[in-house]
PASE-439463 format. One record per residue (C-alpha): z, x, y. Coordinates in nm, 2 decimals. Example, Ala and Ser with C-alpha at 12.3 -4.5 7.8 and 13.67 -1.06 7.14 Angstrom:
<site z="0.78" x="1.23" y="-0.45"/>
<site z="0.71" x="1.37" y="-0.11"/>
//
This chain:
<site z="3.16" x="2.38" y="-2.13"/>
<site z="3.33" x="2.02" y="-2.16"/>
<site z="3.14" x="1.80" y="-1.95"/>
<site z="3.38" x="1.57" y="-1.71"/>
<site z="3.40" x="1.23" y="-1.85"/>
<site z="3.44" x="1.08" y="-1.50"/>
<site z="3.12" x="1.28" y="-1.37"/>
<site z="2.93" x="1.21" y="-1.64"/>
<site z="2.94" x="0.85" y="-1.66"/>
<site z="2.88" x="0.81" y="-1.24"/>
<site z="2.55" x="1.03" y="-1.35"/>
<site z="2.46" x="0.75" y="-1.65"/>
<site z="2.51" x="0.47" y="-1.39"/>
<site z="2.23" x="0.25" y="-1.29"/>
<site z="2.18" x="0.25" y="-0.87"/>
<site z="2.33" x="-0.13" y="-0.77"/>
<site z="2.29" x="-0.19" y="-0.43"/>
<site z="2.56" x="-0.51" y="-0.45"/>
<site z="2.81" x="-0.34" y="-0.61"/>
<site z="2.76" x="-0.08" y="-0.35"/>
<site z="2.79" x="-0.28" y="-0.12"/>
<site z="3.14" x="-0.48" y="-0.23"/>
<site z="3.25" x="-0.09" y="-0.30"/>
<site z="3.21" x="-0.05" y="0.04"/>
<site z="3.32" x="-0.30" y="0.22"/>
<site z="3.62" x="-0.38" y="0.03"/>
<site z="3.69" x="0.01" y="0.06"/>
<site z="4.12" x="0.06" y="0.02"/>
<site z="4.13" x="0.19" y="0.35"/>
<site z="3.96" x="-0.17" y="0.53"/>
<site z="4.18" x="-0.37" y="0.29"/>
<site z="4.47" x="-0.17" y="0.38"/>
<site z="4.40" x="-0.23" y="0.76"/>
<site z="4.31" x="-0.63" y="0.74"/>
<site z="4.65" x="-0.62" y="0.52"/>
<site z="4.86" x="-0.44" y="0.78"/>
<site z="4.72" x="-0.67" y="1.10"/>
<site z="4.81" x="-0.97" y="0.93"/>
<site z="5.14" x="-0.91" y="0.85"/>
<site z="5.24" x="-0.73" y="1.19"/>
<site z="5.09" x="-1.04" y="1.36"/>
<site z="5.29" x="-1.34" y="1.15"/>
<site z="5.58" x="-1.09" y="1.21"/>
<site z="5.60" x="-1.02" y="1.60"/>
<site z="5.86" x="-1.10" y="1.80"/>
<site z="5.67" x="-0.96" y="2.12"/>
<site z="5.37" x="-0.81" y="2.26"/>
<site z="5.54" x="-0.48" y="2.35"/>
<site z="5.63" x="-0.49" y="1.97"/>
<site z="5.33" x="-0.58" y="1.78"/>
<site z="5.14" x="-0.32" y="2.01"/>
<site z="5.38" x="-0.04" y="1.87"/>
<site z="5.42" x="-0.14" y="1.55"/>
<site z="5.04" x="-0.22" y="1.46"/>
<site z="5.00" x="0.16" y="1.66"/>
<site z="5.21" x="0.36" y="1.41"/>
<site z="5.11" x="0.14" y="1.07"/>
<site z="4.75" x="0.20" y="1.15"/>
<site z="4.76" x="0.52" y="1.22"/>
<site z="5.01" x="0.66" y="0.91"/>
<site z="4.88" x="0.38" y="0.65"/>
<site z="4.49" x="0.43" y="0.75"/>
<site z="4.40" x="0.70" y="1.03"/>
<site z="4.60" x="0.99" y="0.82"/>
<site z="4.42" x="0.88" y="0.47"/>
<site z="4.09" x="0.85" y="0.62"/>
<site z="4.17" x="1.20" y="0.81"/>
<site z="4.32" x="1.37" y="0.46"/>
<site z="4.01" x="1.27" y="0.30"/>
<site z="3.78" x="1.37" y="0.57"/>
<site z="3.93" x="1.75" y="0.55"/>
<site z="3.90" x="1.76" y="0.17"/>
<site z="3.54" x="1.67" y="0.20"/>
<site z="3.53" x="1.96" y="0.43"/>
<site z="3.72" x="2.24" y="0.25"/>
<site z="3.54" x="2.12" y="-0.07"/>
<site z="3.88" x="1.95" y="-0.24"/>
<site z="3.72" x="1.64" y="-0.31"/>
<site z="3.31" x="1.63" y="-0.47"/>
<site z="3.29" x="1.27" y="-0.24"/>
<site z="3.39" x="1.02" y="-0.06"/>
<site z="3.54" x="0.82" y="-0.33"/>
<site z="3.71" x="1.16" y="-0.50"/>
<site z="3.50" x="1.06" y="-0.85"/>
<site z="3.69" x="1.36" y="-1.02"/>
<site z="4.04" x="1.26" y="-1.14"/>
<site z="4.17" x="1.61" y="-1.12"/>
<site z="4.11" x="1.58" y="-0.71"/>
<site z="4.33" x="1.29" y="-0.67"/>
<site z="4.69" x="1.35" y="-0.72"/>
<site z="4.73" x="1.62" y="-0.41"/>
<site z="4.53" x="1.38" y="-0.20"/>
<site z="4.73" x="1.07" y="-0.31"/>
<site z="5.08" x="1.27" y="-0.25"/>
<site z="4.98" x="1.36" y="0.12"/>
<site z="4.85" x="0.94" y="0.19"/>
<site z="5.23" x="0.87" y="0.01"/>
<site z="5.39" x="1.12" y="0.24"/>
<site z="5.23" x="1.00" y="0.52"/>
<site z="5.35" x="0.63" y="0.45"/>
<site z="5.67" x="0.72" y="0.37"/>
<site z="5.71" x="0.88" y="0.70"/>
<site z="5.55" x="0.57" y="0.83"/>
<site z="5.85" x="0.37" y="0.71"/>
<site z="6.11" x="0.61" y="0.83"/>
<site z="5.89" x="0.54" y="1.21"/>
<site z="5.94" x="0.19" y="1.17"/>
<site z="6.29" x="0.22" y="1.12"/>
<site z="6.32" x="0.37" y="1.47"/>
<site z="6.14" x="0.07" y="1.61"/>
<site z="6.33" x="-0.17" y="1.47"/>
<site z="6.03" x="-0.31" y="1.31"/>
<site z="6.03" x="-0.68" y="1.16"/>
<site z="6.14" x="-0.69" y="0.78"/>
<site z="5.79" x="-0.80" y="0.68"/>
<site z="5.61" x="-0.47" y="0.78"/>
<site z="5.89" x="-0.26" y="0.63"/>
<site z="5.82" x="-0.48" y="0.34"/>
<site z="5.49" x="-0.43" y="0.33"/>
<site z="5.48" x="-0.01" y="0.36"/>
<site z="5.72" x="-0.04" y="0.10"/>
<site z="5.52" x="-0.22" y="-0.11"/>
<site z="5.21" x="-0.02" y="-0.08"/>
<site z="5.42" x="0.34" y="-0.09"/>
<site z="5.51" x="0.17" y="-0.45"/>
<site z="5.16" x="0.07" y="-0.56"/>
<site z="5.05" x="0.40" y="-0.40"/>
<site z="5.33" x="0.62" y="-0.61"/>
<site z="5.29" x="0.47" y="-0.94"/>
<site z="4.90" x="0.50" y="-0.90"/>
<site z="4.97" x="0.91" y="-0.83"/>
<site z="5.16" x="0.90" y="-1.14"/>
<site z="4.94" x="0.75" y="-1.33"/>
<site z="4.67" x="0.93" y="-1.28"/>
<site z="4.84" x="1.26" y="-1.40"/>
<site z="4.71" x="1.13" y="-1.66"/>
<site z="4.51" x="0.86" y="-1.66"/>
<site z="4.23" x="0.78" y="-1.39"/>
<site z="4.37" x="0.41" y="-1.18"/>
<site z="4.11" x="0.21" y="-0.93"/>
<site z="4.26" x="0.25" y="-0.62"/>
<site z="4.03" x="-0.03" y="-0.50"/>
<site z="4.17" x="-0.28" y="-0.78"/>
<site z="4.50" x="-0.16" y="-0.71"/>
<site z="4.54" x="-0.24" y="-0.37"/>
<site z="4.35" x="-0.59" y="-0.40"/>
<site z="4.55" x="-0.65" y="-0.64"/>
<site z="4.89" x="-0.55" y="-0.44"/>
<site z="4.74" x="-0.79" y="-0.16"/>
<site z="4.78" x="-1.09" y="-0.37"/>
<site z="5.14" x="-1.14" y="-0.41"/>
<site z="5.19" x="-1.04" y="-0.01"/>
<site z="4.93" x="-1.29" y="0.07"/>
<site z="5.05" x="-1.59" y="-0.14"/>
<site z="5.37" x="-1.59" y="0.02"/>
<site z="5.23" x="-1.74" y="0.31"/>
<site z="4.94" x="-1.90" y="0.16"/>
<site z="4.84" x="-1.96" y="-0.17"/>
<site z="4.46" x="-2.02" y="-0.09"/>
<site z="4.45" x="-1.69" y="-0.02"/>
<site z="4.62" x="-1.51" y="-0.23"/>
<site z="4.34" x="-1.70" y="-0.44"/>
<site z="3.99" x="-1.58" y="-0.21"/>
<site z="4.21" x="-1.21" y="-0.25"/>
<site z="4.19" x="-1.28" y="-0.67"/>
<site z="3.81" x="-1.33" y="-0.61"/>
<site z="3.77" x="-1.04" y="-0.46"/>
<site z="3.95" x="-0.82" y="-0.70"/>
<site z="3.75" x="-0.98" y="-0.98"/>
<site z="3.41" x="-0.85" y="-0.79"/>
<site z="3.55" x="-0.54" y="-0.69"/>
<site z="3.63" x="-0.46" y="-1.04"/>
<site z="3.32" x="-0.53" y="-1.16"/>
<site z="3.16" x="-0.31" y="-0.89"/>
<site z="3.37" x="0.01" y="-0.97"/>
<site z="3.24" x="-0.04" y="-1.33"/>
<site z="2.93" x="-0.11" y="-1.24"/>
<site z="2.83" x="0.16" y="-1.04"/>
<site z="3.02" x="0.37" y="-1.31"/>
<site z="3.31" x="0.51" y="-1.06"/>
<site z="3.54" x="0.38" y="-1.33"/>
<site z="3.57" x="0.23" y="-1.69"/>
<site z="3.69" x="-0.13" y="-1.80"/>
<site z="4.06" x="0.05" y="-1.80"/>
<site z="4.10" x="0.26" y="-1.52"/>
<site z="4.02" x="-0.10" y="-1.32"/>
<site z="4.26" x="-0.29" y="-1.54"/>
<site z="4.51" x="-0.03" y="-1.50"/>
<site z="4.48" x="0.00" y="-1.09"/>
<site z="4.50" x="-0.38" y="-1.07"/>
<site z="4.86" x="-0.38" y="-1.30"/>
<site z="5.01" x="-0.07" y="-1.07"/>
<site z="4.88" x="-0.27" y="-0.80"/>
<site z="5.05" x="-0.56" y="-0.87"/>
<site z="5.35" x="-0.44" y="-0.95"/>
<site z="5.38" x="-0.27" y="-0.62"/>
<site z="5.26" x="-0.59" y="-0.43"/>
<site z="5.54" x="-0.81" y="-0.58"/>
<site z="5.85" x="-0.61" y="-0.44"/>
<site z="5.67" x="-0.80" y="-0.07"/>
<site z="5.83" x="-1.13" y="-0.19"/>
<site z="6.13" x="-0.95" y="-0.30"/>
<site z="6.21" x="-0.74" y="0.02"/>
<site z="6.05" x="-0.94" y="0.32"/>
//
């Protein structure tokens, strides 16, 4: 029976309560949030607005993820939390990109500022080239959407997008270090990532 190379290197990890930690706290889904507060608030034109507008991103860009993974936990479609098995991903990672693409298509009936359509575009990019990826190749969500934060962020300001760079360094090292991913599933997260975050400066 092949052993999976994804399983089995989680299982040689050493326990690291810091990268734990980082892994946790710079989870997709709370970057993803901080990410979609910002840019609804340096983009309102009104309270009425920003209410509906921060309502509907939330809710498509984090409550459905968080609530897609939640049921594969439950029906056994996912082995954890972070869905270590690469095989598990693409079916969650095509309902998250459905969900976000029906996001946009809600912000369109708003009238939403160009900056949050931006944004959801960005991220359904990032998001879409990570789901092909990983057809074949395992990609760190985590690196990829730090990394798709950068570009978004250093439009406005380029201290930052720098503190965001940081973070993406240590979050890297975390996902290798607690052995949810090897030097190049990181690398390749942070370059999908990336390439998804610099259509913000393109389309806002």
């Amino acid at each position: 029976m092949t052993t999976d190379p994804d399983t089995a290197r989680l299982a040689a990890a050493r326990p690291s309560v810091a990268a734990a930690w980082v892994s946790r706290v710079l989870d997709p889904v709370n970057v993803v949030a901080v990410l979609l507060l910002i840019v609804t608030w340096r983009s309102r034109t009104g309270w009425l607005e920003f209410s509906e507008v921060l309502a509907l991103v939330l809710v498509g860009a984090v409550g459905v993820p968080k609530a897609v993974l939640a049921l594969a936990l439950r029906h056994g479609l996912a082995s954890d939390r972070q869905v270590v098995r690469r095989q598990e991903r693409p079916v969650l990672a095509a309902v998250v990109l459905a969900s976000v693409v029906l996001t946009v298509g809600g912000l369109a009936l708003l009238h939403a500022p160009r900056p949050v359509f931006a944004l959801l575009v960005a991220m359904a990019t990032g998001l879409l080239l990570v789901l092909v990826a990983t057809l074949a190749a395992k990609a760190s969500l985590h690196a990829a959407v730090l990394a798709g934060a950068i570009p978004i962020l250093w439009l406005w300001n380029p201290g930052l997008g720098v503190a965001v760079a940081a973070l993406l360094a240590a979050v890297m090292w975390a996902r290798v270090r607690e052995g949810r991913h090897s030097p190049r599933q990181v690398a390749l997260g942070m370059v999908l990532g990336l390439i998804g975050g610099l259509l913000f400066p393109l389309l806002a």
